[in-house]
C-alpha positions in Angstrom: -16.1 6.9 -8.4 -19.8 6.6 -7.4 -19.6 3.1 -6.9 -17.2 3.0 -4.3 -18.2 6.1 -2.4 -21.8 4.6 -2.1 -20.0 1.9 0.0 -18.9 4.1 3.0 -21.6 7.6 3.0 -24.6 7.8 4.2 -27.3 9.6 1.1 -27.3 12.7 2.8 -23.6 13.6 2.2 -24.6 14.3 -0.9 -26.7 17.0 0.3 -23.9 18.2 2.8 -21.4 18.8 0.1 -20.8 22.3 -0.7 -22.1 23.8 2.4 -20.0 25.8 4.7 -20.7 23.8 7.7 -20.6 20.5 5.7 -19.9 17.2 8.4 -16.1 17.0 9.1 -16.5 13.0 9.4 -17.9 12.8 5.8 -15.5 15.6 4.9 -12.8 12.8 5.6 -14.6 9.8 4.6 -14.9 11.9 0.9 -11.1 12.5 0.9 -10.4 9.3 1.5 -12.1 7.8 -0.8 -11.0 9.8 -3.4 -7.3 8.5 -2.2 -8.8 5.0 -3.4 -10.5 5.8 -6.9 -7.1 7.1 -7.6 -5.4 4.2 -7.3 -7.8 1.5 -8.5 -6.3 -0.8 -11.1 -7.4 -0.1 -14.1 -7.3 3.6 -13.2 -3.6 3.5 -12.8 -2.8 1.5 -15.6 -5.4 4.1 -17.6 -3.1 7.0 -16.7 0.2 5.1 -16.6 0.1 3.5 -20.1 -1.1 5.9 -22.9 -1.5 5.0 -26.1 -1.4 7.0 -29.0 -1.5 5.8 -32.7 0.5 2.5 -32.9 2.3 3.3 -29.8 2.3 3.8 -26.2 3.5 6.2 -24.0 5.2 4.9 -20.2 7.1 7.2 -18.4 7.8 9.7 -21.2 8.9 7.0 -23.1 7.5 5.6 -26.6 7.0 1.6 -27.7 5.9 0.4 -31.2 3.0 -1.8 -30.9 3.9 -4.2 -34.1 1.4 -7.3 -32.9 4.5 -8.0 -30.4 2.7 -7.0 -27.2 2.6 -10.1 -24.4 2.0 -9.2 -20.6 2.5 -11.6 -17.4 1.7 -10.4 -13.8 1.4 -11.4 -10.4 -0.4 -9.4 -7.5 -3.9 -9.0 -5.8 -4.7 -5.9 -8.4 -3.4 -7.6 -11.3 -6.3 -8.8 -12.5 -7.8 -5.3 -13.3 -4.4 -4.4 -14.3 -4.5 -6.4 -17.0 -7.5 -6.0 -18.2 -7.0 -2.4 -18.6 -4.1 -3.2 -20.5 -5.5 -5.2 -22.6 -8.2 -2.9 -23.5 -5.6 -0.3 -24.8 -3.2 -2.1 -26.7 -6.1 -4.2 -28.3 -5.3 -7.0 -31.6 -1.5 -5.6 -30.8 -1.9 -8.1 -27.4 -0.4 -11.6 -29.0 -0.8 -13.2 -25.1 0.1 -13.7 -21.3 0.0 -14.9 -18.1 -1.2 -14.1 -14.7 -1.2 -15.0 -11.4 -4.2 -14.2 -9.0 -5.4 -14.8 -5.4 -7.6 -18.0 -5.2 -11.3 -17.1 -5.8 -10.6 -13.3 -7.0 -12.5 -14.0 -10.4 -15.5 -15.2 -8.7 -15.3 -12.2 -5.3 -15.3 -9.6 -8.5 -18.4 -11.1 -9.6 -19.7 -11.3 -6.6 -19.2 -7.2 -5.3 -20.4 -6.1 -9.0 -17.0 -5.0 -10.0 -17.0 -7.2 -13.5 -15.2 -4.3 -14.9 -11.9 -5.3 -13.6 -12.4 -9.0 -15.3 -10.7 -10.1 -18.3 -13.5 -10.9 -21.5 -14.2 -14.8 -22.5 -12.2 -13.9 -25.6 -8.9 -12.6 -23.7 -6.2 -13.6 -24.5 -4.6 -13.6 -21.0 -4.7 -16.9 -18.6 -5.7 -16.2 -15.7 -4.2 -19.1 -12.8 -5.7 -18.6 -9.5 -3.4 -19.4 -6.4 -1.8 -18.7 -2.9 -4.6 -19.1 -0.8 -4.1 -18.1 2.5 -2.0 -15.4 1.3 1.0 -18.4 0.9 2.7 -19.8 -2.1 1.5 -22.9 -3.1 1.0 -25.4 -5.7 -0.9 -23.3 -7.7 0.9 -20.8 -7.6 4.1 -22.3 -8.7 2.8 -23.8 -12.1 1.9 -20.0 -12.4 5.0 -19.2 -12.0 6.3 -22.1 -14.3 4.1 -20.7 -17.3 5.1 -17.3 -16.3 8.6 -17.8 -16.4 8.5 -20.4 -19.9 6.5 -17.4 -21.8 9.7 -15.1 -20.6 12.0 -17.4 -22.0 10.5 -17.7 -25.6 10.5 -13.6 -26.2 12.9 -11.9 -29.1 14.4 -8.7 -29.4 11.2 -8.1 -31.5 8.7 -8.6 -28.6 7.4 -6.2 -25.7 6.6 -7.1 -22.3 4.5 -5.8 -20.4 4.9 -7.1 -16.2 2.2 -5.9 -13.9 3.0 -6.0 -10.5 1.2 -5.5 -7.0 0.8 -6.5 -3.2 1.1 -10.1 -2.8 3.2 -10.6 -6.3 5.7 -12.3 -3.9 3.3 -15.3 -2.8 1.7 -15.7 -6.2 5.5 -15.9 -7.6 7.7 -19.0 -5.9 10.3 -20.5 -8.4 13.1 -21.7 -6.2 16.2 -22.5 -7.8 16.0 -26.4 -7.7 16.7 -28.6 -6.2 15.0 -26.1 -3.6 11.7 -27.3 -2.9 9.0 -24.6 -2.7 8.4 -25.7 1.2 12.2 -25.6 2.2 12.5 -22.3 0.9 9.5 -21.0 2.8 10.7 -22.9 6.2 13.8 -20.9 5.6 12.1 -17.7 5.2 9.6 -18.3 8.2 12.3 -18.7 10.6 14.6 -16.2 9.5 11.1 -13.8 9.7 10.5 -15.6 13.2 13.6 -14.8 14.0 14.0 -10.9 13.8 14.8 -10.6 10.4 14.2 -7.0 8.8 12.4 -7.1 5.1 16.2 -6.1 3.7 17.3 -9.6 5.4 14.5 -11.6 4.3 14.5 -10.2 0.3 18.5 -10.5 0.1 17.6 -14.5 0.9 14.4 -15.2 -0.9 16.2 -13.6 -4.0 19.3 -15.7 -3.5 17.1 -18.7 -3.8 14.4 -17.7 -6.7 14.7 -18.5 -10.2 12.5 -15.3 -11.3 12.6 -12.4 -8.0 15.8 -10.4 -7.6 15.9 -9.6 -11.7 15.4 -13.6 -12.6 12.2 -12.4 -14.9 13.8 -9.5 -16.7 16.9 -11.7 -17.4 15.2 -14.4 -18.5 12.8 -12.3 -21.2 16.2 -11.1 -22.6 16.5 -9.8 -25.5 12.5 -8.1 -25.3 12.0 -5.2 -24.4 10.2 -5.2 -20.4 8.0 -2.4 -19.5 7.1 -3.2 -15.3 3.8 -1.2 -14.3 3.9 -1.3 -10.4 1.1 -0.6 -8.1 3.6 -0.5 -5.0 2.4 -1.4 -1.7 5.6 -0.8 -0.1 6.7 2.9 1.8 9.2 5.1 -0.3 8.6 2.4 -3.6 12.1 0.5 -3.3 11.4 -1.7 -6.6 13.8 -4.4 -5.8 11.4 -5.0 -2.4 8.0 -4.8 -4.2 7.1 -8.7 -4.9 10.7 -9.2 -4.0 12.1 -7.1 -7.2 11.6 -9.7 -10.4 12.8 -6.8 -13.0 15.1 -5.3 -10.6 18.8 -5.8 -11.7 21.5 -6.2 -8.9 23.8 -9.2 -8.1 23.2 -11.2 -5.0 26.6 -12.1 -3.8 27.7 -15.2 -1.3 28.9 -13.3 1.5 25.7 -11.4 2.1 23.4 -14.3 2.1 25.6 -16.3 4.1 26.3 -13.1 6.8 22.3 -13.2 7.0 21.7 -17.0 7.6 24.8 -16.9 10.6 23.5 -14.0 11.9 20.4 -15.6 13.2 22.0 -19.3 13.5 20.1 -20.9 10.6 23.3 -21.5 8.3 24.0 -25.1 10.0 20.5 -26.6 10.2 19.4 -25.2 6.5 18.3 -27.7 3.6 20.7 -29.5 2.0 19.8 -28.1 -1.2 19.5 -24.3 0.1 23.4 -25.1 1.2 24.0 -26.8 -2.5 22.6 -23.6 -4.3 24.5 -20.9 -2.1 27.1 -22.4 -2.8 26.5 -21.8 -6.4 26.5 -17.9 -6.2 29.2 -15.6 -6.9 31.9 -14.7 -4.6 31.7 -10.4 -4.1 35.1 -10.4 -6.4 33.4 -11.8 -9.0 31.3 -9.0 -11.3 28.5 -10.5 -13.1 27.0 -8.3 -16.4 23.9 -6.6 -15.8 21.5 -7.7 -18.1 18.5 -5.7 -17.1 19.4 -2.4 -19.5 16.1 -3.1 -21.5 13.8 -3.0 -18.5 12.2 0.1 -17.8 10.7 0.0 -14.1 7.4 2.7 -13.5 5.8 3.4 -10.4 2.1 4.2 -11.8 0.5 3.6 -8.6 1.4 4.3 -5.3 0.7 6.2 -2.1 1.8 9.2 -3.1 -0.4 9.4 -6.1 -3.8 8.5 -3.7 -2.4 11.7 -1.4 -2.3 13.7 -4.2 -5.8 13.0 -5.2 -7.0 13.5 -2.3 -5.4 16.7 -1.9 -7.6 17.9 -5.0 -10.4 16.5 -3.4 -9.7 18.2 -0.1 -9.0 21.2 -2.3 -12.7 21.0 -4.0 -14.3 20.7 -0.5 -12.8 24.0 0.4 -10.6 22.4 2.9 -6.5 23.8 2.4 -4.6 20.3 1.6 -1.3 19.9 2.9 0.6 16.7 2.3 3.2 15.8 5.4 4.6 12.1 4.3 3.7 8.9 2.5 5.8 6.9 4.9 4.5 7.4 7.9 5.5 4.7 10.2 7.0 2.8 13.5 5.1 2.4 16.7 1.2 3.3 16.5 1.9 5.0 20.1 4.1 7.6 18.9 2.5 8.3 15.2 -0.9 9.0 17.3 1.2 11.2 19.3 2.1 13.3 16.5 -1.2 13.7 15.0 -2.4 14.7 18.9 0.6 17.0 19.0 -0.2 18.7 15.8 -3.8 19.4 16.3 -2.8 21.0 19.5 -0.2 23.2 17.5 -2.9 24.1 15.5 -5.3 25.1 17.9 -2.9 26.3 20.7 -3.4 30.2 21.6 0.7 30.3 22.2 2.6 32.3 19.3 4.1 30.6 18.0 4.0 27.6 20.1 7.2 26.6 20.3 7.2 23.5 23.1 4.9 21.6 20.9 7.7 22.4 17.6 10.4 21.1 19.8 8.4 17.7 20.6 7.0 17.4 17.2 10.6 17.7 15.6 11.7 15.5 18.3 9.2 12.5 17.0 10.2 12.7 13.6 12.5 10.4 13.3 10.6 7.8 15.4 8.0 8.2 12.8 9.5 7.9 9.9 9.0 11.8 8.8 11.8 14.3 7.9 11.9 17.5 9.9 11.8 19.5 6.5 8.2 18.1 6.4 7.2 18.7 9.9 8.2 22.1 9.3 6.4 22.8 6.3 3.1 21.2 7.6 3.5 23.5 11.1 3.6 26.3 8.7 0.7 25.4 7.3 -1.1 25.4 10.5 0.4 28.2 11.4 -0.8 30.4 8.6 -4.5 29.1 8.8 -4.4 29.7 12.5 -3.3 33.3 12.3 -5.3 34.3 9.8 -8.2 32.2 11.0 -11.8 30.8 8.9 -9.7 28.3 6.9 -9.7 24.5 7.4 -6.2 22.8 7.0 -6.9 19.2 5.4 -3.1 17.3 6.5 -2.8 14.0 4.6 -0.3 11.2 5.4 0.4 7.8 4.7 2.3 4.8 5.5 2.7 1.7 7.6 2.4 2.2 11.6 3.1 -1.1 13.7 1.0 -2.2 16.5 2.1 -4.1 19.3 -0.1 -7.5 20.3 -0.8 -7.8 23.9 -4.4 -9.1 23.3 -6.5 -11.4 21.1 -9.0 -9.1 19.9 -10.3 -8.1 16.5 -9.1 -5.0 15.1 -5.9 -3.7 13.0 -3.4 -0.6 13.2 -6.2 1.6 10.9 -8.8 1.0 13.9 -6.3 1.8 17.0 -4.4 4.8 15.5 -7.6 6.3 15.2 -8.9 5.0 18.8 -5.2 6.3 20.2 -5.4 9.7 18.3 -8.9 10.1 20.1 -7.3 10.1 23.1 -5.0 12.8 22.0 -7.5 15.0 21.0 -9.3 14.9 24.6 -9.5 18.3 25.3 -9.8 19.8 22.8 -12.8 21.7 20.5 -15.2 19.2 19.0 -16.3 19.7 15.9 -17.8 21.9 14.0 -15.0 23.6 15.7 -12.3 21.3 16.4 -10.2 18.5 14.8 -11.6 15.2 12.8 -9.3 11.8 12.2 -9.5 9.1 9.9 -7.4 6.8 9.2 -8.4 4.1 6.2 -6.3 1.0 4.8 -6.6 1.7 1.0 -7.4 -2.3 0.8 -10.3 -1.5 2.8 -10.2 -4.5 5.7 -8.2 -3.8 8.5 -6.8 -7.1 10.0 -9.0 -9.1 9.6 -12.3 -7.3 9.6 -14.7 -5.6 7.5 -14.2 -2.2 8.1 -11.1 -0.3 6.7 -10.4 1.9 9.2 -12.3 4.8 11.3 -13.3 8.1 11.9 -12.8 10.2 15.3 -13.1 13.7 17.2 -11.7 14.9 20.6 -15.4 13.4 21.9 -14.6 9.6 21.5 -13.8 9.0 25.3 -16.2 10.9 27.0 -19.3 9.1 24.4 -17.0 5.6 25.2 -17.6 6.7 29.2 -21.7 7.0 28.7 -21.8 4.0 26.8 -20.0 1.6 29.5 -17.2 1.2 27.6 -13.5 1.2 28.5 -10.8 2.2 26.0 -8.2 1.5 27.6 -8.9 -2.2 28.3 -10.2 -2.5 24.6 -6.5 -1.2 23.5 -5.1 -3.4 26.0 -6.6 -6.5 23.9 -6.1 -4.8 20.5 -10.1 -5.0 20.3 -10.5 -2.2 18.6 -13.0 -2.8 15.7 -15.0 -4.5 18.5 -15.1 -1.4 20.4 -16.0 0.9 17.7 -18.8 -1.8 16.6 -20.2 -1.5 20.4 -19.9 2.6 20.0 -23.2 4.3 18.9 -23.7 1.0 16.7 -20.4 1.0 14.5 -21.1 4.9 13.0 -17.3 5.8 13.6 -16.3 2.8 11.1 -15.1 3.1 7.8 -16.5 0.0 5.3 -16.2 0.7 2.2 -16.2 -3.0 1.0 -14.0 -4.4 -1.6 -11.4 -1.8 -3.1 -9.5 -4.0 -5.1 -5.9 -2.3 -4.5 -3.6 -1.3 -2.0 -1.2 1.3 -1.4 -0.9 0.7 2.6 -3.0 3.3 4.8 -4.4 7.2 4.4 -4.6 9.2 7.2 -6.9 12.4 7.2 -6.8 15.0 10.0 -8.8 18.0 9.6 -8.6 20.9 11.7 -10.9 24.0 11.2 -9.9 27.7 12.2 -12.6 30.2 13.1 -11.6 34.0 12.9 -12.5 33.8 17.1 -10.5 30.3 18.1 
């Protein structure tokens, strides 16, 4: 864990741990990156897959290792995925396939993080592709070797499919004729569109040869063991890399609806028009043939809050965990963190305007009321009883609305917006701390992952010349917080090699007097 925690802490956090008044803004910067060690690659893969004898253990359930072991996977993380696996199922491993982001092998080397990179000697090909973040040539003869290894497996043979972010891009089969640029102009404009994710994974499996449960149907009769890192809120495993083990028929009607629905149906591709027509009708049923496929979540958000809960925990801070899928507009999710360190620290008992409003946001927000409740009554306790420090942990997704051409992402603005919501309010050693990190560590397309704030942020921006609102305004916000007190309130904590979407910390101290 040292290695990544040097990345983002100054030396002398180390000598703030364990003391009473320890820094808040390391406090959060510690949790945090404890929510990333726990989902690093070969960490999860570590913990998901155990082996013990001539067997392995996923998901409470047992497979023989019998020299029948081969693995293919596709994903951003994959790569240290893999090698874990490898590691632990040993001679057993007969081969495999995977497909990478272009120039991953040589960025490992590059951070020091050779560790995640497969040995001369593996027997695992590694094929490099997608660059951009797009499928593309490369990619696709991945894909072919991918989906030819599938095909040749027995009912003697286990696979193993490691999936993460990005498996989509580093995946394109379409069903030919479908060329691999047809099917993306398809998808682009339906995305261009309006299209929700639902819409735009009910087409792009309608037109693969290996998404939608193409992979697990093909490497019929073996036995398919999926490991999935999931970048996606609430894990739905048929919209993780577009679902390549997830059973499920794709009917006619449904694609079709989608394609009319934003006029595309008329001016699509010949061959997209030949291969719809190919699907079954919705009175047709079609045999699932994805029985032998067992499909395990061994990395996710929820497993990073939960680390960082115990990490919280071991600071002395008391954890409580209100969602993993935090989301919608980056307005109102700012709004609820404001809302609920003002709960906190509100002299009202109890005060019940701020329960109404923060029930009220909920649902914009993408959190159940049972939640909200259970995190108020958290604060609640700590405030009445006072001298405690409530650690609340979320994650998820928040959008953020363009209006500028600045540099920045959603990490950097939640955390400039909750700022603002905290104006007023104790600063700490006394009052409320916010981070909020991408687990990926690059927020849009910067180098920091996120930041770190207090109640103080706009009365410092003030003295330094700087206007928030007018950096907000042009969605400028790692440009602001490089400008503030020379970048301190950034998070950079370099290459992380996973993702499981964003963490968001909010501490709130209680002294006996508040």
């Amino acid at each position: 864990m040292a290695r990544l925690l040097s990345l983002c802490r100054p030396p002398v956090f180390v000598a703030l741990l364990g003391r009473r008044n320890m820094s808040l803004d390391y406090g959060a910067r510690e949790v945090f990156m404890a929510a990333v060690e726990a989902v690093q690659p070969d960490v999860v893969v570590r913990y998901g897959l155990q082996r013990k004898n001539d067997s392995v253990i996923i998901g409470g359930r047992k497979f023989l290792l019998q020299n029948n072991v081969h693995v293919v996977g596709f994903g951003k993380a994959v790569l240290g995925m893999a090698t874990e696996a490898e590691r632990i199922v040993g001679d057993h491993l007969v081969g495999g396939v995977i497909s990478v982001p272009h120039g991953i092998q040589q960025t490992l080397r590059q951070h020091g993080k050779e560790h995640l990179l497969l040995k001369e000697s593996s027997r695992i090909r590694v094929m490099e592709g997608a660059q951009h973040n797009l499928p593309d040539s490369d990619s696709m003869k991945a894909a072919e070797c991918i989906a030819q290894l599938t095909s040749t497996l027995t009912d003697k043979d286990l696979l193993f499919v490691l999936i993460s972010g990005g498996g989509s891009a580093l995946l394109p089969a379409p069903i030919p004729p479908i060329t691999l640029q047809e099917k993306l102009d398809v998808t682009r404009k339906l995305a261009a569109a309006g299209a929700t994710i639902q819409e735009l994974n009910t087409v792009r499996r309608a037109l693969s040869v290996l998404k939608g449960g193409g992979l697990a149907k093909r490497a019929h009769p073996a036995q398919v063991v999926a490991l999935i890192l999931s970048d996606v809120i609430g894990d739905p495993l048929d919209l993780i890399a577009s679902g390549p083990t997830v059973g499920g028929q794709v009917w006619r009607e449904d694609v079709l609806a989608v394609l009319e629905r934003y006029k595309l149906l008329d001016s699509a591709p010949a061959a997209v028009k030949d291969v719809l027509g190919r699907l079954r009708p919705r009175q047709e049923v079609e045999k699932d043939e994805t029985g032998h496929v067992l499909n395990a979540v061994i990395g996710s958000n929820s497993i990073a809050l939960q680390r960082a809960g115990h990490r919280a925990q071991e600071l002395g801070f008391n954890p409580v965990v209100l969602s993993p899928g935090v989301c919608g507009d980056v307005r109102s999710v700012s709004h609820l963190y404001g809302l609920l360190a003002r709960f906190a620290c509100s002299h009202e008992d109890p005060p019940s305007e701020i329960t109404a409003k923060v029930l009220k946001l909920g649902p914009e927000v993408g959190v159940e009321s049972a939640d909200l409740r259970r995190t108020m009554q958290s604060l609640e306790q700590a405030r009445s009883q006072g001298g405690g420090t409530t650690c609340v942990l979320a994650g998820g997704e928040p959008t953020v609305e363009l209006t500028g051409k600045g540099q920045g992402g959603r990490n950097q603005e939640l955390v400039m917006r909750v700022a603002l919501e905290l104006r007023g309010l104790p600063l700490p050693p006394h009052g409320p701390v916010f981070l909020s990190g991408g687990t990926d560590g690059q927020d849009g397309p910067t180098e920091a992952a996120g930041a770190v704030t207090d109640g103080g942020l706009h009365e410092e921006a003030q003295r330094q010349g700087l206007d928030i609102s007018s950096f907000l305004h042009n969605n400028d916000s790692f440009n602001f917080f490089k400008r503030l007190s020379g970048g301190h309130n950034l998070l950079v904590p370099g290459l992380t090699c996973t993702n499981v979407m964003d963490v968001h910390v909010l501490i709130i101290p209680q002294s006996k007097t508040q």
